[in-house]
C-alpha positions in Angstrom: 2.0 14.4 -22.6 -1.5 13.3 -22.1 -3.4 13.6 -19.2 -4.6 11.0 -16.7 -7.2 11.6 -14.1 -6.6 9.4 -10.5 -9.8 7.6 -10.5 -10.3 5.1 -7.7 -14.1 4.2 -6.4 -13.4 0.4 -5.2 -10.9 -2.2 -4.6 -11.7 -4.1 -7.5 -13.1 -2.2 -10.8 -11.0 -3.1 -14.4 -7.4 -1.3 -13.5 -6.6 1.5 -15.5 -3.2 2.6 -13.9 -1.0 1.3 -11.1 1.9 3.0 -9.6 4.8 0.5 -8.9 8.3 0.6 -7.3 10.7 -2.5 -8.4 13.1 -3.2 -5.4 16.8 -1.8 -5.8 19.9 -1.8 -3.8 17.8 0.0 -1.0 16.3 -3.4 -0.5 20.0 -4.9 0.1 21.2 -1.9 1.8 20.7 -3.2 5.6 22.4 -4.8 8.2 21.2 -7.3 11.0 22.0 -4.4 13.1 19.5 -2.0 11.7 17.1 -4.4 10.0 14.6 -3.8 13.1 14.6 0.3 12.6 14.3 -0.4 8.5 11.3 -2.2 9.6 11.7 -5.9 9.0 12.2 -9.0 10.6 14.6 -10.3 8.2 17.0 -9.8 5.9 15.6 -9.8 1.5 18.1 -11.4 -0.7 17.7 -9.0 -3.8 19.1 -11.2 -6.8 15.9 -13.5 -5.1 13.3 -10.7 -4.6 13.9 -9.3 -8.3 12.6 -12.4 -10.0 9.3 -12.7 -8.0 9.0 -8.9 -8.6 9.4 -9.3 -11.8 6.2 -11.8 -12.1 4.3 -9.0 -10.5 5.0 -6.2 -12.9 5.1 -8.5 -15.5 1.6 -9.7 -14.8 0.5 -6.3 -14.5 2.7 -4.6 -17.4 0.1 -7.0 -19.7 -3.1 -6.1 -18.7 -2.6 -2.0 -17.7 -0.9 1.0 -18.0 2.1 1.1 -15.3 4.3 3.9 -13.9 7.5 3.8 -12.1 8.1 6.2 -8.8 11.9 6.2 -10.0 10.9 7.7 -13.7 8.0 10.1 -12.3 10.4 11.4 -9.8 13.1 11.6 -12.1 10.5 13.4 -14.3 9.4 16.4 -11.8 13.3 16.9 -10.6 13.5 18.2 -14.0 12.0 21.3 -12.8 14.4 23.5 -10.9 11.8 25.0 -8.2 10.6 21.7 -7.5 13.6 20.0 -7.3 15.0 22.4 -4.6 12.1 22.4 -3.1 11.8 18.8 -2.2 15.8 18.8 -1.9 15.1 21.2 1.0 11.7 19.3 2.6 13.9 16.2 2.9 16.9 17.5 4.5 15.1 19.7 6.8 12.7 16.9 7.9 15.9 14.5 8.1 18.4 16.8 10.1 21.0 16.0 6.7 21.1 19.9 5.5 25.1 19.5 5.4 24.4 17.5 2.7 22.4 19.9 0.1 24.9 20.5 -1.8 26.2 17.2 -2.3 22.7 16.4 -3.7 22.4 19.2 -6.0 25.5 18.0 -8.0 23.5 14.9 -8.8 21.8 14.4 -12.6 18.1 14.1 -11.9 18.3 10.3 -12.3 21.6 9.6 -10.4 18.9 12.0 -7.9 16.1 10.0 -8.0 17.9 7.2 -7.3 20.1 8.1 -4.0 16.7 9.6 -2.9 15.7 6.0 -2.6 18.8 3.8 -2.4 20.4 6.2 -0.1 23.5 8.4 0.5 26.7 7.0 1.5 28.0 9.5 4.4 31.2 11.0 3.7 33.9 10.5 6.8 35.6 14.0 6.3 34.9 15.5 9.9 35.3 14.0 12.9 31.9 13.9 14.0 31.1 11.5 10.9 34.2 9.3 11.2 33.2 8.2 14.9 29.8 7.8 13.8 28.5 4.4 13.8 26.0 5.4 10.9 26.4 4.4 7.4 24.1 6.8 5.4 23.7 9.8 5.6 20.3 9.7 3.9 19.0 6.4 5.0 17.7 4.3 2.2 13.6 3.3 1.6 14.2 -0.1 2.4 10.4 -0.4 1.9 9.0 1.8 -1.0 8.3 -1.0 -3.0 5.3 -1.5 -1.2 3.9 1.6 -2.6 0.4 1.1 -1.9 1.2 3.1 2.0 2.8 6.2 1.3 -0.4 7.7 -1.1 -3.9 6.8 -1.3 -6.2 7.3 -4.2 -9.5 7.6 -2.9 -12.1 9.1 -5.7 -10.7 11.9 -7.5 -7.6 12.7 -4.9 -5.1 11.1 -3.4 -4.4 11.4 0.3 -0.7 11.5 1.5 -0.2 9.0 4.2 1.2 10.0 7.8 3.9 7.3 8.2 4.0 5.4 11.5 7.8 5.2 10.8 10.4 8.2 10.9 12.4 5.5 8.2 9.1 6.1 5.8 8.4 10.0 5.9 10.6 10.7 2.7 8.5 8.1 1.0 5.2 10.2 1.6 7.3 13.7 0.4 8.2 12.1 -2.9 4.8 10.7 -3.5 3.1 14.1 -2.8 5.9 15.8 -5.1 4.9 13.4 -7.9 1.4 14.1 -7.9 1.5 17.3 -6.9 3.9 18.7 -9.7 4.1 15.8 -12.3 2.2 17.4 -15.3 0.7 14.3 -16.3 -1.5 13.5 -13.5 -5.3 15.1 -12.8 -5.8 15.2 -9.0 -5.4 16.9 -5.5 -3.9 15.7 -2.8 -4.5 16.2 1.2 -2.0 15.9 3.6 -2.7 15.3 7.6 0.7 17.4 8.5 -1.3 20.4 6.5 -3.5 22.8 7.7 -5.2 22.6 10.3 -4.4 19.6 11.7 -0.6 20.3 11.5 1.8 19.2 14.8 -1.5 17.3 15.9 -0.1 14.3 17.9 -0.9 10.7 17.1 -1.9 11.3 13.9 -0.9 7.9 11.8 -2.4 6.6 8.3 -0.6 4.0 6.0 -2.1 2.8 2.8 -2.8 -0.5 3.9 -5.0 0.0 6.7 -7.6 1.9 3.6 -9.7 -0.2 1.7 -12.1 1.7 -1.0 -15.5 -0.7 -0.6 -17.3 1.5 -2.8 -17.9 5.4 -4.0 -19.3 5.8 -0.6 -17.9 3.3 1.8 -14.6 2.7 3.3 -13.1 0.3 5.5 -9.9 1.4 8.1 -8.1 -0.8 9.9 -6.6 1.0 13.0 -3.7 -1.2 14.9 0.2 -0.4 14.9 0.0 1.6 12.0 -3.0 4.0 11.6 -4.4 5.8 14.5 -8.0 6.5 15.3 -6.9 10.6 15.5 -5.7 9.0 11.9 -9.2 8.1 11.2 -10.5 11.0 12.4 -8.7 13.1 10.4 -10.5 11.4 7.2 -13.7 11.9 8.8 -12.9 15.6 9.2 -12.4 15.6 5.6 -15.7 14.3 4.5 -17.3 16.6 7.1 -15.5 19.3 5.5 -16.9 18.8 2.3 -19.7 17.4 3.1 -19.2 13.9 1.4 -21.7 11.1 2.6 -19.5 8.3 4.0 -19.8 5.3 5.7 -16.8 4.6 7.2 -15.9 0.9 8.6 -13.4 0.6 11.3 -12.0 -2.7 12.4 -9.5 -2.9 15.3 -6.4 -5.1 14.6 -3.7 -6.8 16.9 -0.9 -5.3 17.5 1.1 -8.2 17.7 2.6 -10.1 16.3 3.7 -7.8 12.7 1.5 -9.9 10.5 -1.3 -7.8 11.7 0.4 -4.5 10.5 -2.5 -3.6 8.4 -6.5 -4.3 7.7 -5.7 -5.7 4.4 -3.2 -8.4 5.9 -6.3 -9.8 6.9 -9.4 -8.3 4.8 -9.1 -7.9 0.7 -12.4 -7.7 -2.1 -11.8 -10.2 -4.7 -15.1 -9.9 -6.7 -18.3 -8.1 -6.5 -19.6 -11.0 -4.3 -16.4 -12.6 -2.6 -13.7 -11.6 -0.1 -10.9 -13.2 1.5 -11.1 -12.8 5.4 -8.5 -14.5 8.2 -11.3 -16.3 10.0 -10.0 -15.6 13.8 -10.3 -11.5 13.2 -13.0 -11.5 10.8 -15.5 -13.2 11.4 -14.8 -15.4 14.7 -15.6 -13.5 18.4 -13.0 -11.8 19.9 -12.0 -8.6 21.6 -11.1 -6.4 18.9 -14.2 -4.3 18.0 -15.7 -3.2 14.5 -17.1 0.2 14.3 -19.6 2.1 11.9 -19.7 5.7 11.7 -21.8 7.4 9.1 -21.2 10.8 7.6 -23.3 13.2 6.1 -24.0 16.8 5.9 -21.1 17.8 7.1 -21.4 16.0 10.6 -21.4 12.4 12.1 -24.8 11.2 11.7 -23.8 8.0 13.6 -21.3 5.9 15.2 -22.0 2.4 17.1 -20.3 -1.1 17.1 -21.3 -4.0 15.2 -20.4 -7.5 14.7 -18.1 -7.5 12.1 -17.4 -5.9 9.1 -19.5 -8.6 6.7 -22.3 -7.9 8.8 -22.2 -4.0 8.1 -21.4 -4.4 4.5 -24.8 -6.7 4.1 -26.4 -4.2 5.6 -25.3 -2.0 3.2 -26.0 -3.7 0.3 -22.7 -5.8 -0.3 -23.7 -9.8 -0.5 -20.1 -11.1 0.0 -19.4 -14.8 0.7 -15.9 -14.8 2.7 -13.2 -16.9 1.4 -10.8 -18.0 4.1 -7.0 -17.2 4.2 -5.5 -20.7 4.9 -8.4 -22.8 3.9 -11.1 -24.5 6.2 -9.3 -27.4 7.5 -6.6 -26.8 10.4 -6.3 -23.7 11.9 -3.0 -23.8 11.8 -2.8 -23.6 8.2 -4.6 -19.9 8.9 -2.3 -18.3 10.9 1.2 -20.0 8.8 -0.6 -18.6 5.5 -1.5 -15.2 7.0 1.5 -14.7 8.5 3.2 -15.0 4.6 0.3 -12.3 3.6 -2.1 -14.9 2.7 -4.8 -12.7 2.5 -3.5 -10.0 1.0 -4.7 -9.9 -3.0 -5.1 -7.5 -5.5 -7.6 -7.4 -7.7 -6.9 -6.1 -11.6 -10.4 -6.7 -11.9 -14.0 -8.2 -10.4 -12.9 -12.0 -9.8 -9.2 -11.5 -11.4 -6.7 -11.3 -8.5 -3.5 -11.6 -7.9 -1.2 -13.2 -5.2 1.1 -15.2 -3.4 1.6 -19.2 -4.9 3.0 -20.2 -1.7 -0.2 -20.3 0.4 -1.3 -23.4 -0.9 -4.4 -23.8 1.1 -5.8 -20.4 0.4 -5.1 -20.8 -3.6 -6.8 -24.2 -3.0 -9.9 -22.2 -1.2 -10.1 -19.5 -4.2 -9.9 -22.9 -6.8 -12.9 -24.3 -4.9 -15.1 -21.2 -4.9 -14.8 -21.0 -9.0 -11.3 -19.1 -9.5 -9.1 -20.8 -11.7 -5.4 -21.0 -10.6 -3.4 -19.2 -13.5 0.7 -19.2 -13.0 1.9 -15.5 -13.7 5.0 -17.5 -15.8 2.7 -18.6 -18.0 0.6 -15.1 -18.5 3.9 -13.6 -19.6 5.3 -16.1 -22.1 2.2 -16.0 -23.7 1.4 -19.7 -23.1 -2.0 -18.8 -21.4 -4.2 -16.2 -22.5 -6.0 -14.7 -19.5 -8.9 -13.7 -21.6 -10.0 -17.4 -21.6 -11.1 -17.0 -18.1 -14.1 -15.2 -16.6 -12.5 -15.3 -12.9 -9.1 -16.6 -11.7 -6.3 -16.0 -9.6 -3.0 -15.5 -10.9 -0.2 -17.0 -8.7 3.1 -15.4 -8.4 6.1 -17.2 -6.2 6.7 -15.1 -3.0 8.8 -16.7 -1.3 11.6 -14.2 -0.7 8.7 -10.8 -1.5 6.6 -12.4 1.2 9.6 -12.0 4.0 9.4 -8.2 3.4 6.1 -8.1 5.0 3.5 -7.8 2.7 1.7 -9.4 -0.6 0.7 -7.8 -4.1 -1.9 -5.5 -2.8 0.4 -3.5 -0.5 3.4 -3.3 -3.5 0.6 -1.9 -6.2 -0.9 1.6 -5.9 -4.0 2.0 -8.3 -4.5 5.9 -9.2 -7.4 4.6 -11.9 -10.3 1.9 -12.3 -13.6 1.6 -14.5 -16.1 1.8 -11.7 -18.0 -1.6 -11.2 -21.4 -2.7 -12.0 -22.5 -3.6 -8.3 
């Protein structure tokens, strides 16, 4: 098996390697009455979702190396310690130790798969037969949007803190695969390790972490990541004495739109973003912080304007490109809402996102991308290396009512490092 070093050093360098999840029954297996602890406002419609999806991985399946979190965690339940080991982490964590043995007469896939989808709980006490619960292991209605759960950042990955009891098992999986998967080259850190473990308030998810460059970050803290989340990252740097400069941007914590800092902030090219105006860039309440680390201490922390104005002053020349065009306002806040500003980027201008928000393709179309249809990429029709900078459109109609766009369902663990 060969060997692949995580890598990640910015948010848009050539991909390499991108960890995906396709959406499976888990996505289907909710009720109105428990679609608000599962985390969404709605209701997916799987047979829909699975043909968007599949634009997405097909897109992606063209132009880089892809892994599955069903087939890596199929791959490390091979091994008997491990296996028992994370059998034991999630039924501890999850109160569900009644059913170990049930698990363990699983095949590794059939495994992997409950582990995600969810067990069905047996009605063979009394207790469980007046329960109103379904599962006994809840499914991970939302682990397609792996990009939370684990964050490459350099040469290791850090293991998100979930906001959401429903998400923990999502973060032990992803630190069993790249912890105990012989294929990948890295180290992880975990907040609920060391000595930051049973420290309250602790929260980091994926989204909120943007990798500007090898030494600057951007964090959004809001309803998902806590500034003791942030501080934990800080701790890390001082630790080993890592020069950051670390860009915190308060977010809204209403309405759900706002969940994370790249909802309303993504790099599309070495000189272009997409911003939501209103946060961004207009004046408002919710404050944008700098704190520089070096030699093992904060050298500085102090508010500034906004997060364009730090990144110019630290050598970024970006020109924003607005979610929802320039025109109405309106057209902002509808387009953002349906994660309008939320791209990723296979490479410096070569992005990927939702077809639906017309106005902000139409944006990206006017500041030189051309508008590619991810249909077309996959058939063969069009031949992405005919363009120099584009943006490939995928339909997101039904993905878009989960919550999120293509950068918070793609987890990069490698890219070439960009010519700034």
């Amino acid at each position: 098996m060969n060997h692949f070093e995580v890598c990640v050093q910015s948010e848009i360098g050539e991909l390499e390697g991108v960890i995906l999840h396709r959406p499976g029954n888990e996505v289907e297996n909710m009720t109105p009455e428990n679609v608000e602890r599962a985390l969404y406002s709605d209701i997916l419609n799987l047979a829909v979702v699975l043909p968007e999806y599949s634009q997405l991985q097909g897109v992606l399946e063209k132009v880089t190396r892809t892994f599955f979190v069903r087939n890596l965690l199929t791959e490390v339940l091979g091994e008997k310690n491990v296996k028992e080991n994370l059998l034991r982490k999630i039924c501890n964590n999850e109160g569900v130790c009644n059913i170990m043995e049930e698990l363990g007469d699983f095949t590794d896939d059939e495994l992997a798969a409950h582990l995600i989808e969810g067990v069905v709980m047996k009605k063979d006490t009394l207790s469980r037969f007046l329960s109103k619960e379904y599962y006994s292991l809840q499914p991970l209605h939302n682990f397609f949007f792996t990009r939370d759960a684990a964050i490459s950042m350099d040469h290791w990955v850090l293991i998100g803190k979930m906001a959401g009891q429903v998400r923990e098992r999502e973060t032990i999986i992803m630190e069993t695969i790249f912890e105990f998967h012989p294929m990948f080259r890295t180290k992880t850190v975990n907040p609920i390790k060391g000595e930051f473990d049973g420290i309250k308030g602790i929260t980091i998810e994926g989204g909120d972490v943007l990798v500007a460059r090898e030494d600057v970050l951007l964090i959004g803290m809001g309803a998902r990541t806590t500034a003791a989340g942030i501080d934990f990252i800080i701790d890390h740097f001082k630790a080993k004495k890592i020069k950051k400069h670390i860009i915190v941007q308060e977010l809204p914590l209403h309405p759900e739109s706002f969940i994370h800092l790249d909802m309303i902030f993504t790099f599309l090219d070495v000189n272009k973003c997409m911003v939501f105006e209103p946060i961004i860039r207009m004046h408002n309440h919710y404050r944008t912080i700098h704190i520089h680390v070096e030699n093992g201490k904060v050298y500085s922390i102090r508010e500034e304007k906004n997060i364009l104005e730090i990144l110019s002053k630290l050598g970024f020349n970006l020109e924003p490109v607005f979610c929802g065009g320039t025109k109405d306002s309106w057209y902002q806040e509808r387009e953002q809402w349906h994660s309008g500003a939320n791209f990723f980027a296979i490479g410096p201008g070569k992005v990927i996102g939702y077809g639906r928000n017309i106005h902000t393709i139409e944006e990206l179309n006017k500041n030189g991308f051309s508008v590619l249809d991810a249909r077309k990429i996959i058939n063969g029709s069009v031949n992405i290396e005919d363009y120099q900078k584009y943006v490939i459109t995928i339909h997101g109609a039904e993905l878009s009512r989960g919550g999120g766009g293509c950068r918070c369902m793609t987890m990069p663990v490698k890219r070439k490092n960009v010519n700034w």
